[in-house]
VOFI-11116 format. One record per residue (C-alpha): residue in one letter; z, x, y; residue number from 1. Coordinates in Angstrom, 1 decimal, always signed. Layout:
REC|res|up|east|north|n
REC|A|Z|X|Y|NUM
...
//
This chain:
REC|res|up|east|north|n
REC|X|+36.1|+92.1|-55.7|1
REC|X|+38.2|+95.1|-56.0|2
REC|X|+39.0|+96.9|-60.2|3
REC|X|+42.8|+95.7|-59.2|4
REC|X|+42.1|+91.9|-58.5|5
REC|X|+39.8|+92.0|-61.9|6
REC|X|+42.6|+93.2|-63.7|7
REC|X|+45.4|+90.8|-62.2|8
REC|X|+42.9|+87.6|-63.2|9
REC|X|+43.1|+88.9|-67.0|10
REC|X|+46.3|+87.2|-67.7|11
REC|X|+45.1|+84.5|-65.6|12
REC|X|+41.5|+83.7|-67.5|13
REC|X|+43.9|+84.4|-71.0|14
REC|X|+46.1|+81.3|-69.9|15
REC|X|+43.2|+79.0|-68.8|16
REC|X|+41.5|+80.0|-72.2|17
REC|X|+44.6|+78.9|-74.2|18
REC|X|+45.0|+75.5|-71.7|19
REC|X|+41.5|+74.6|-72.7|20
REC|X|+41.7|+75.4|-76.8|21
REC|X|+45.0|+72.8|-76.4|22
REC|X|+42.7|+70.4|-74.8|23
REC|X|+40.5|+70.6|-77.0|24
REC|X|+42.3|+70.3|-80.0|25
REC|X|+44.5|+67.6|-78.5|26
REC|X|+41.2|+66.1|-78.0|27
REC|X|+40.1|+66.2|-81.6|28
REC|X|+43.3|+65.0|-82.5|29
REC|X|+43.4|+61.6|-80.0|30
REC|X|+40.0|+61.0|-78.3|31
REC|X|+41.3|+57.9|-76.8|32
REC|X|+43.7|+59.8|-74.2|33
REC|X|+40.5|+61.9|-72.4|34
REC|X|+38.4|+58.3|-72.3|35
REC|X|+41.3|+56.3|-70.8|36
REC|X|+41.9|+59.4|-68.7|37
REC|X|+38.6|+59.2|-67.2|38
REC|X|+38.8|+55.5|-66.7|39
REC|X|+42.0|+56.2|-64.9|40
REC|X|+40.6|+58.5|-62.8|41
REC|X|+37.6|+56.8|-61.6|42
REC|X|+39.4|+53.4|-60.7|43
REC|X|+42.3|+55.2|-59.0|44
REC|X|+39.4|+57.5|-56.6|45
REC|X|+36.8|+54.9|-56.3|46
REC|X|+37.8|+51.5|-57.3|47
REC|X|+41.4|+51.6|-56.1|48
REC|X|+40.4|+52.4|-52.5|49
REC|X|+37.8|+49.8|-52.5|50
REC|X|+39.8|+47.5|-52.9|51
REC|X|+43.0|+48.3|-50.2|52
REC|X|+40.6|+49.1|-47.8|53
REC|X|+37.5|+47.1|-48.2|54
REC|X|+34.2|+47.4|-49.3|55
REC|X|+31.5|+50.0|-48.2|56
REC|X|+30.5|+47.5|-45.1|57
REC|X|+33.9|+46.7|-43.7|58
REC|X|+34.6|+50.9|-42.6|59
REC|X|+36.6|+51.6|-39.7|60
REC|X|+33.7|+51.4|-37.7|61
REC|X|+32.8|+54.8|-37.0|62
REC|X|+29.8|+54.8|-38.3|63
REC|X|+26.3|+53.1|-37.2|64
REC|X|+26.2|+49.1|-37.1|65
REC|X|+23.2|+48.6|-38.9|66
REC|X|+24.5|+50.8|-41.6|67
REC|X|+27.8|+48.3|-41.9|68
REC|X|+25.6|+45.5|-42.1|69
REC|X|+23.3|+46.8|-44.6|70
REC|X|+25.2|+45.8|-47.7|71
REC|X|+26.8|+42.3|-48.7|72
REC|X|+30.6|+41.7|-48.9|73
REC|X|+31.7|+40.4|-52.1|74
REC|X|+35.3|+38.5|-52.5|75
REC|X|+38.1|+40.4|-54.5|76
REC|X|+37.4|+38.4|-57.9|77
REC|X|+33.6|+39.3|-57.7|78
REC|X|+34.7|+43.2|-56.6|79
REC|X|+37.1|+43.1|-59.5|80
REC|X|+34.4|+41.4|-62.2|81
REC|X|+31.5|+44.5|-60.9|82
REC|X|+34.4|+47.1|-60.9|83
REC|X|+35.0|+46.7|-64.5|84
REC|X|+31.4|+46.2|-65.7|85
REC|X|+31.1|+49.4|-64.3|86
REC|X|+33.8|+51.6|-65.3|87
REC|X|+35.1|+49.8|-68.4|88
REC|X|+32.2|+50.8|-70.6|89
REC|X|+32.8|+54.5|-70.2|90
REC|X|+36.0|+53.7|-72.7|91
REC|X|+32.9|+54.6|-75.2|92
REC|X|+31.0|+56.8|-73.3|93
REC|X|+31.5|+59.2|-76.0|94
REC|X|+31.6|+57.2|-79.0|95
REC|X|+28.8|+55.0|-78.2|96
REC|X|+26.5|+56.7|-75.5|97
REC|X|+23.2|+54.9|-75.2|98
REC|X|+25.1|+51.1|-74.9|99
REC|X|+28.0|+52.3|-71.9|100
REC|X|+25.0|+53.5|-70.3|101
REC|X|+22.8|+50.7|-70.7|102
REC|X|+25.8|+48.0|-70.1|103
REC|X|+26.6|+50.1|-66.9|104
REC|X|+23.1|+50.5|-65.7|105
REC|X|+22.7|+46.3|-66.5|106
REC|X|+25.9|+45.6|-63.8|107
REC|X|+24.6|+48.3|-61.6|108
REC|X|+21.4|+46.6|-61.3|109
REC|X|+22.8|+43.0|-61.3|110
REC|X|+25.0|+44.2|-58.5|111
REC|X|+22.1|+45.9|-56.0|112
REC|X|+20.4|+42.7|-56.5|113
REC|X|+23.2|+41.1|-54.9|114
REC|X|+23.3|+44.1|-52.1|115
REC|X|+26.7|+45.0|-52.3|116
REC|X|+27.5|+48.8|-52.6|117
REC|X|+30.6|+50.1|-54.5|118
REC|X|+31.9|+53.4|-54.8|119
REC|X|+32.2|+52.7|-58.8|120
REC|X|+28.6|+53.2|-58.7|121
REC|X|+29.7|+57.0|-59.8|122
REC|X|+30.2|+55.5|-63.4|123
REC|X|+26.3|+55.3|-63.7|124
REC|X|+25.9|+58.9|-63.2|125
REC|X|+28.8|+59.9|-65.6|126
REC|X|+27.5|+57.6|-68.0|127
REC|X|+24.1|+59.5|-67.8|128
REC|X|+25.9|+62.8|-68.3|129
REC|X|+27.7|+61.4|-71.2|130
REC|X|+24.3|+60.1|-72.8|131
REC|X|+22.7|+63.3|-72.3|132
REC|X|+26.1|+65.2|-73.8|133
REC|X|+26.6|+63.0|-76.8|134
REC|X|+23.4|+60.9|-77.2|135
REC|X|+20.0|+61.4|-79.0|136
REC|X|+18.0|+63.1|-77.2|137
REC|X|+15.2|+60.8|-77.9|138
REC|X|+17.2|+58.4|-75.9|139
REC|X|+17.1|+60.3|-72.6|140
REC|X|+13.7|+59.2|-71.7|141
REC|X|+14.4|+55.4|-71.2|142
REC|X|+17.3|+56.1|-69.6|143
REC|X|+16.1|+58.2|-67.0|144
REC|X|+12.6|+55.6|-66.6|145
REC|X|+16.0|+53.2|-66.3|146
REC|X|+18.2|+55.3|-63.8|147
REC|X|+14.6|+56.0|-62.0|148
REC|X|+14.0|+52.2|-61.5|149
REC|X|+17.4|+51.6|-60.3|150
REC|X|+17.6|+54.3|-57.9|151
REC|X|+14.3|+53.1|-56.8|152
REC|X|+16.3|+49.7|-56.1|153
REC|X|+19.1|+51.2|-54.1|154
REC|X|+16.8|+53.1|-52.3|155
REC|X|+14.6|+50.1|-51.1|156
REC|X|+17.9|+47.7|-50.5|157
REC|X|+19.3|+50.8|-48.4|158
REC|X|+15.9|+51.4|-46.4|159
REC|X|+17.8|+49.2|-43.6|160
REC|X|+20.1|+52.0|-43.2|161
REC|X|+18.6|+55.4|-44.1|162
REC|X|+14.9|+56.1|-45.0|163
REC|X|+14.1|+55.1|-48.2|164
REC|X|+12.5|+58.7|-49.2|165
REC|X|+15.8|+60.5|-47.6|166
REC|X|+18.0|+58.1|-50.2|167
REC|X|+15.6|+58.6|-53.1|168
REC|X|+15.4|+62.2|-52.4|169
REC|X|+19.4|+61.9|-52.6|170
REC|X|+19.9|+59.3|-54.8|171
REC|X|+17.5|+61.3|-57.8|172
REC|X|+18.8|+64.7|-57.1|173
REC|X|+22.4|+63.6|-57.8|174
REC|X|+21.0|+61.9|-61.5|175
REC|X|+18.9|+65.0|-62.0|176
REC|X|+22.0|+67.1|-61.7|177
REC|X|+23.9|+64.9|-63.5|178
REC|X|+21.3|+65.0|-66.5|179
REC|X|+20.9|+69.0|-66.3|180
REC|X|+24.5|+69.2|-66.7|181
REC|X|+25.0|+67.5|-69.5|182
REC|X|+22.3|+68.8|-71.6|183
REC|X|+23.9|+72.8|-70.2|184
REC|X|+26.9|+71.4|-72.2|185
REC|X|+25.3|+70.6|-74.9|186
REC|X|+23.7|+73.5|-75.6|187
REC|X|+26.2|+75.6|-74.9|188
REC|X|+28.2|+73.6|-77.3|189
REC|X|+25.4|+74.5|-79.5|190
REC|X|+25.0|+77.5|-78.9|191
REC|X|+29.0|+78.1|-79.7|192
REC|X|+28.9|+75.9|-82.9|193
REC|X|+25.8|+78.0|-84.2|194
REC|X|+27.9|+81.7|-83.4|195
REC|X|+30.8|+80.0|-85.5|196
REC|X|+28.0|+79.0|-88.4|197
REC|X|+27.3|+82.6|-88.6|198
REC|X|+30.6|+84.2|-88.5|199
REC|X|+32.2|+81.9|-91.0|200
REC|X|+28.4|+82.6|-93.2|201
REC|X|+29.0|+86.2|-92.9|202
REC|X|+33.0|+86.4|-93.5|203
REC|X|+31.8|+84.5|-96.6|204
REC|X|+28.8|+86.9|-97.5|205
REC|X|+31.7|+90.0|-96.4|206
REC|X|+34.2|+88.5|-99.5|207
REC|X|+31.0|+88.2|-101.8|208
REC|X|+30.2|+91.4|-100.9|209
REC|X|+33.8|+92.8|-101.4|210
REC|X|+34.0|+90.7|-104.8|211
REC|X|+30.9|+92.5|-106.2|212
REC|X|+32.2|+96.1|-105.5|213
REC|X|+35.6|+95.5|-106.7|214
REC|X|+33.4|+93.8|-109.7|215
REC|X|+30.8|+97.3|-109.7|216
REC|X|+34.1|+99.3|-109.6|217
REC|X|+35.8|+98.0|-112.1|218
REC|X|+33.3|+97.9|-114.7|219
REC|X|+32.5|+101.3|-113.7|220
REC|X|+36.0|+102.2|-114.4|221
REC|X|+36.1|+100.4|-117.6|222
REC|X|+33.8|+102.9|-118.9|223
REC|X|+35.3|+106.1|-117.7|224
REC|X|+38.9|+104.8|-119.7|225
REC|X|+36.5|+104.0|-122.8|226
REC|X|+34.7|+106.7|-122.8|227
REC|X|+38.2|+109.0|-122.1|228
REC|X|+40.1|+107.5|-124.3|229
REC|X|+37.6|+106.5|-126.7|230
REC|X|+36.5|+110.0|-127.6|231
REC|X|+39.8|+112.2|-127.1|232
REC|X|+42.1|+109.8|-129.3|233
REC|X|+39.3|+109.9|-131.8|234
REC|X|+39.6|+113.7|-131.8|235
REC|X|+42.8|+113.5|-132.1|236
REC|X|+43.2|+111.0|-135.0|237
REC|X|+40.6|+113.2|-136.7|238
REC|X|+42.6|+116.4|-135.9|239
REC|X|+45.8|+114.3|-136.9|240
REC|X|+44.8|+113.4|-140.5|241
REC|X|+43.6|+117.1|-141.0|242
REC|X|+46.1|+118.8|-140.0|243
REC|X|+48.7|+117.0|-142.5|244
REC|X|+46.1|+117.9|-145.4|245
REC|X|+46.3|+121.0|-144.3|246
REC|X|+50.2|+121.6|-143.7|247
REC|X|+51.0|+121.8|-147.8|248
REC|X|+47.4|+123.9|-148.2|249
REC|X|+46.8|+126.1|-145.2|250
REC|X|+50.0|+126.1|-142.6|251
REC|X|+48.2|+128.3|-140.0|252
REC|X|+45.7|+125.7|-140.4|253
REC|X|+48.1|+123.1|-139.7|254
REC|X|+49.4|+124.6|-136.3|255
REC|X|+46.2|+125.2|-134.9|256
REC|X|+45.5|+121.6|-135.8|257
REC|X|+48.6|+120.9|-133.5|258
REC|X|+47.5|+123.4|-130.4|259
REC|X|+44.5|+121.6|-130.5|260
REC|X|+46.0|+117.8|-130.4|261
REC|X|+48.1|+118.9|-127.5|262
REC|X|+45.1|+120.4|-125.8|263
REC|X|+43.2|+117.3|-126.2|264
REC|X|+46.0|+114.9|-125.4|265
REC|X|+46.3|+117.4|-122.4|266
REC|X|+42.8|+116.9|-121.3|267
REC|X|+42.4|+113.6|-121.2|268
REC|X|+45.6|+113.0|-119.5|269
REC|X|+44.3|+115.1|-116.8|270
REC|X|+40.8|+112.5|-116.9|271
REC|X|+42.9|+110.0|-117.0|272
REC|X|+44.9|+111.3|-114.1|273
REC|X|+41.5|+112.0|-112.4|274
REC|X|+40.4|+108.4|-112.7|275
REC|X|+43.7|+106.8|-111.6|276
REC|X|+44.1|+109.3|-108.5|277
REC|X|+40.1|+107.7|-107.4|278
REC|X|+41.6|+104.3|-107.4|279
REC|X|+44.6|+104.7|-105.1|280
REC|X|+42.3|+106.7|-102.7|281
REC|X|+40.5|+103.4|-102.8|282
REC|X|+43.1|+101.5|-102.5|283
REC|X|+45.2|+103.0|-100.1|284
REC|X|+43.9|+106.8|-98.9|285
REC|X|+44.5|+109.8|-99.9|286
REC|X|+46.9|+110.8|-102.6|287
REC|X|+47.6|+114.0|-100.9|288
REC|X|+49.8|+117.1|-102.4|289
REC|X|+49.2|+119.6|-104.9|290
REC|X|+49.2|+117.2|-107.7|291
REC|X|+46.2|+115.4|-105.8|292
REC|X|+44.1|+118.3|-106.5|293
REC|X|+44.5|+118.8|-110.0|294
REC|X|+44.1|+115.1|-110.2|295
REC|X|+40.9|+115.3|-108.3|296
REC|X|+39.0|+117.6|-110.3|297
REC|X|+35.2|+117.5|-110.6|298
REC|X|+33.8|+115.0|-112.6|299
REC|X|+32.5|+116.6|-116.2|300
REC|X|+28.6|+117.8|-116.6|301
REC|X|+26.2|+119.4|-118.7|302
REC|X|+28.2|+122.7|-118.5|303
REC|X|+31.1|+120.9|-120.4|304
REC|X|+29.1|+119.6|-123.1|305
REC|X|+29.5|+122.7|-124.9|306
REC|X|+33.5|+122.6|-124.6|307
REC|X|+32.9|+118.6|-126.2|308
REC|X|+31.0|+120.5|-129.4|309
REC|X|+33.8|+123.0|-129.8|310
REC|X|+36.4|+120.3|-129.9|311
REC|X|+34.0|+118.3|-132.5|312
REC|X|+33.8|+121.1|-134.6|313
REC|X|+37.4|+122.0|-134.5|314
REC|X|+37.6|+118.1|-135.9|315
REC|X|+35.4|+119.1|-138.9|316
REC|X|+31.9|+118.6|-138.0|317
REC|X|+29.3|+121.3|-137.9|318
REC|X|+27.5|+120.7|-134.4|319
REC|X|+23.7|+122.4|-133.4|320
REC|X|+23.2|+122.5|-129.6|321
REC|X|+20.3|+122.7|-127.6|322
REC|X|+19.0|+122.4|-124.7|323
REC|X|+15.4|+122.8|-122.9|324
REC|X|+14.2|+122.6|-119.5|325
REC|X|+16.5|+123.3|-115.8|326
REC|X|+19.6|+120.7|-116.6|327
REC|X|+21.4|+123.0|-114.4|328
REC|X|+19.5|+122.0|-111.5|329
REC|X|+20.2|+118.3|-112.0|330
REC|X|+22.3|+116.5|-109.6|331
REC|X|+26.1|+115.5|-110.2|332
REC|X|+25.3|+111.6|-111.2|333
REC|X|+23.1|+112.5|-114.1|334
REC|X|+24.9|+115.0|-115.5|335
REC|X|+28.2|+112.8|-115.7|336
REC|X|+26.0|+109.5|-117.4|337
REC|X|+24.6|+112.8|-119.3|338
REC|X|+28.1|+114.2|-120.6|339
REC|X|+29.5|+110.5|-121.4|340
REC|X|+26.4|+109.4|-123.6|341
REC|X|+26.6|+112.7|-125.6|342
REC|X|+30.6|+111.6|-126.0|343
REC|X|+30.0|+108.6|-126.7|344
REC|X|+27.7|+109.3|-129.5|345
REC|X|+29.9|+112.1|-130.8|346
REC|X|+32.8|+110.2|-131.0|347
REC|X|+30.9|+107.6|-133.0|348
REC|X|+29.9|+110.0|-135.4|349
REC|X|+33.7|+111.1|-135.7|350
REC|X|+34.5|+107.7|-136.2|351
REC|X|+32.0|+106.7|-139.5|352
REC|X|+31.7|+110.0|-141.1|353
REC|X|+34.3|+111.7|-143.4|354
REC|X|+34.3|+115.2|-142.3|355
REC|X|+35.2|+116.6|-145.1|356
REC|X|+31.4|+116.5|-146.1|357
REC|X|+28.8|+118.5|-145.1|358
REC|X|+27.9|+116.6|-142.3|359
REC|X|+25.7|+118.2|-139.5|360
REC|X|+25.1|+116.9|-135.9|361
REC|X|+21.9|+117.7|-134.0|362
REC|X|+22.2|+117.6|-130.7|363
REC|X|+19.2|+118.4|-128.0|364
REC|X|+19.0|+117.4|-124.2|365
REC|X|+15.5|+117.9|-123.3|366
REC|X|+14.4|+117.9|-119.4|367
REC|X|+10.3|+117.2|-118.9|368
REC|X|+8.9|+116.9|-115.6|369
REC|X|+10.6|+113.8|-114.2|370
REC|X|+12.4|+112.7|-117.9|371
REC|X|+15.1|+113.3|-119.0|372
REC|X|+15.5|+112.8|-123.5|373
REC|X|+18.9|+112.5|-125.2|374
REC|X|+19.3|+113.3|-128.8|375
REC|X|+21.9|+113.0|-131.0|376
REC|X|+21.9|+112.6|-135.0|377
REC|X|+23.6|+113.1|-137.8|378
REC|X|+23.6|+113.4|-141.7|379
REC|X|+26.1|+111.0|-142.3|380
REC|X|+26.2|+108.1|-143.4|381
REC|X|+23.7|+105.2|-141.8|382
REC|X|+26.4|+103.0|-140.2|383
REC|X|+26.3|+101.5|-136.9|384
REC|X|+29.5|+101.5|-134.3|385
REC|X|+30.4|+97.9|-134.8|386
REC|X|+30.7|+95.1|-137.1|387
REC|X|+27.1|+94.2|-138.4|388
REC|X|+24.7|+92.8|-135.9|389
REC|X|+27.0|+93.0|-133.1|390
REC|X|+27.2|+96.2|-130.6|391
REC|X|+30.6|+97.8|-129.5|392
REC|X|+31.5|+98.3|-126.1|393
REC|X|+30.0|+101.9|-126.9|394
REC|X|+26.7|+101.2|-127.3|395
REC|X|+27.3|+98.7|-124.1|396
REC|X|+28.8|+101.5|-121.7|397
REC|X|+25.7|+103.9|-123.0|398
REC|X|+22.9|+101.6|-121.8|399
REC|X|+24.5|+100.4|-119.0|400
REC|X|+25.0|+104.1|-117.8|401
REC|X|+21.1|+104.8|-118.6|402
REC|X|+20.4|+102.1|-116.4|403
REC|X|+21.7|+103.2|-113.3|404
REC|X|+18.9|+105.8|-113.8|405
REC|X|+15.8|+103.4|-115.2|406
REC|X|+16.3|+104.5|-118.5|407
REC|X|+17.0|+103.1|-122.0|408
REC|X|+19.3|+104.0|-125.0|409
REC|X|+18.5|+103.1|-128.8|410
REC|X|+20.4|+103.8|-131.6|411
REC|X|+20.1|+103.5|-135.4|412
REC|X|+19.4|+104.8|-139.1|413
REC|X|+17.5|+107.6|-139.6|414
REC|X|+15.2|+107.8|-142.5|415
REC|X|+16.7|+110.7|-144.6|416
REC|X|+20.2|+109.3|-143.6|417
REC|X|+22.6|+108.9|-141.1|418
REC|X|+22.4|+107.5|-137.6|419
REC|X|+20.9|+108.9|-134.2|420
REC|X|+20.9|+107.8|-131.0|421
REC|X|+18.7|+109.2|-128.1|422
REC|X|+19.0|+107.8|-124.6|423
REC|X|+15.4|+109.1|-122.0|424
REC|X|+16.3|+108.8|-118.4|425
REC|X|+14.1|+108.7|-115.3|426
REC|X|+14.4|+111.5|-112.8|427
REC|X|+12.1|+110.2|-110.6|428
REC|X|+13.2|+110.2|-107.0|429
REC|X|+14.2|+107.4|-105.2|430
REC|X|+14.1|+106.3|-101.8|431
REC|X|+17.7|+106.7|-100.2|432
REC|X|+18.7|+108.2|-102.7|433
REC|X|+19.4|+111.1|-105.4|434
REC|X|+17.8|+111.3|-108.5|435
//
């Protein structure tokens, strides 16, 4: 077969494709019209001639004698009354398998023990194919000890006519092939019903799948905003209140206290900016254009840190920095969950201490073999983030960031006073993926 006769039976095989999904759902939806359609169709090619013609003994006499006189000829009413033991049944061929096979196997019998032969016997061997379609399967081996026995029974009344092993040989090849198609269908059908299990099983695991991300996205998102606009309105409400104390005492004072509110709110509108540009990438690609870049910058580090202490201290605390070990060599993950803890913490201690006291802030990250040791703590006052016994969404955001690295975060009073938190992450390597 030639590429271009291939191609022309494409919009052929599409049209008997959509004929036979009609079917079937025309089936589904009135069962009734493919069983009465068989019934039609065996007593219109079978019975109907039968019965205008004559029986299988009363041919046109072509063929050999002792084959027309093999078989007995039964009056209309008693052609009529085997006709529709044998075809009537197959109504519930579908519906009730194993008992249109066994009433149809009962008239077959009854009529070869009378020796007449009708061309309805074809209802046996559908009724077969229907038992081994629908059925049980542990019904199939009576029925074929029964269809055995009876083509056993035809063979031996025939033997006048044809050899008996020639019209076994016949006679059990035709049931065999009716029984091996039957049980192709079925598992095929199977076979289909099994392929649309696992599709509809793994569109459902694709949605759960989806549904988690967007979940893992959005929490992760939740703690960039807190942890943006968290810290940087906490500056600013800080820088705020001392820059009207200082307008009446110190004016210069006052203005830079201005410069440095604009350059906060500037900053994190750019985060912000950051964060929100992420999601429509998500969402919907690129944002594209020269505002995309600016909007894409890199995510903060330990290199910013020290930028986070200078705005602290231009809010009015006094802020010691240190570090110890390679943090520059960490990868870009850990120093982000790095750079939010150490904000989170600091904007705690902006929120609960008055900074017009002395108060000091210690600050150490501290990088040891494959750990990684937060510190942060202050002379303030000992009071936690939250209402008593109850944790912000601080403290939350912290621990769940540590996590993502197999590490912990604890925070509370010191013994000389005030509060410290210190978070250790592990910088072990895993497999697939970074530290």
């Amino acid at each position: 077969m030639t590429t271009d006769e291939l191609s022309g039976m494409g919009p052929l095989v599409a049209r008997l494709s959509r004929g036979g999904q009609r079917l079937r759902h025309a089936d589904r939806t009135r069962p009734w019209v493919l069983d009465t359609a068989v019934v039609v169709v065996v007593f219109l090619m079978f019975c109907l001639p039968e019965l205008v013609h004559g029986g299988m003994d009363h041919g046109d006499g072509d063929g050999p004698r002792r084959f027309r006189v093999a078989f007995t000829q039964l009056p209309v009413a008693g052609t009529l009354a085997l006709q529709a033991g044998l075809v009537l049944p197959l109504l519930w061929r579908r519906r009730r398998p194993a008992a249109a096979f066994g009433v149809i196997a009962a008239v077959f019998v009854l009529q070869w023990a009378l020796g007449a032969a009708l061309r309805a016997d074809i209802a046996l061997f559908v009724a077969l194919y229907s038992l081994a379609l629908h059925g049980w399967l542990r019904q199939l081996p009576w029925a074929c000890a029964v269809m055995a026995g009876a083509m056993v029974l035809v063979a031996v009344r025939a033997s006048s006519a044809v050899s008996v092993w020639d019209a076994l040989f016949f006679l059990l090849s035709t049931a065999t092939a009716a029984l091996t198609l039957g049980l192709m269908v079925r598992i095929r059908r199977a076979q289909l019903a099994g392929l649309r299990d696992r599709a509809a099983r793994l569109e459902i695991e694709r949605d759960q799948r989806s549904r988690l991300a967007t979940a893992t996205e959005r929490t992760r998102v939740a703690r960039e905003m807190h942890d943006i606009v968290g810290h940087n309105l906490s500056v600013i409400i800080t820088l705020a209140d001392a820059g009207a104390y200082a307008t009446d005492v110190a004016p210069e004072r006052g203005k830079e206290a201005l410069q440095l509110i604009g350059d906060t709110g500037r900053q994190a509108l750019g985060e912000l900016r950051r964060v929100l540009g992420v999601l429509r990438e998500a969402a919907g690609g690129p944002t594209g254009g020269a505002a995309g870049g600016a909007e894409l910058s890199p995510q903060p580090g330990i290199a910013d840190i020290e930028a986070l202490c200078a705005k602290v201290r231009a809010a009015g605390l006094e802020v010691v920095y240190r570090t110890s070990g390679d943090v520059d060599a960490l990868n870009g993950g850990v120093q982000l969950t790095v750079y939010r803890i150490v904000q989170e913490a600091l904007t705690n201690t902006l929120k609960h201490t008055d900074t017009d006291t002395d108060t000091r802030v210690h600050l150490a990250i501290l990088v040891e073999n494959s750990r990684l040791n937060i510190r942060v703590q202050d002379t303030g006052p000992a009071t936690p983030s939250g209402p008593p016994n109850e944790e912000g969404h601080g403290m939350v955001g912290m621990r769940e960031r540590a996590a993502l690295y197999g590490g912990t975060v604890s925070a509370g009073p010191t013994g000389g006073g005030g509060w410290s938190v210190e978070a250790v992450l592990d910088l072990t390597p895993r497999s697939g993926g970074d530290r």
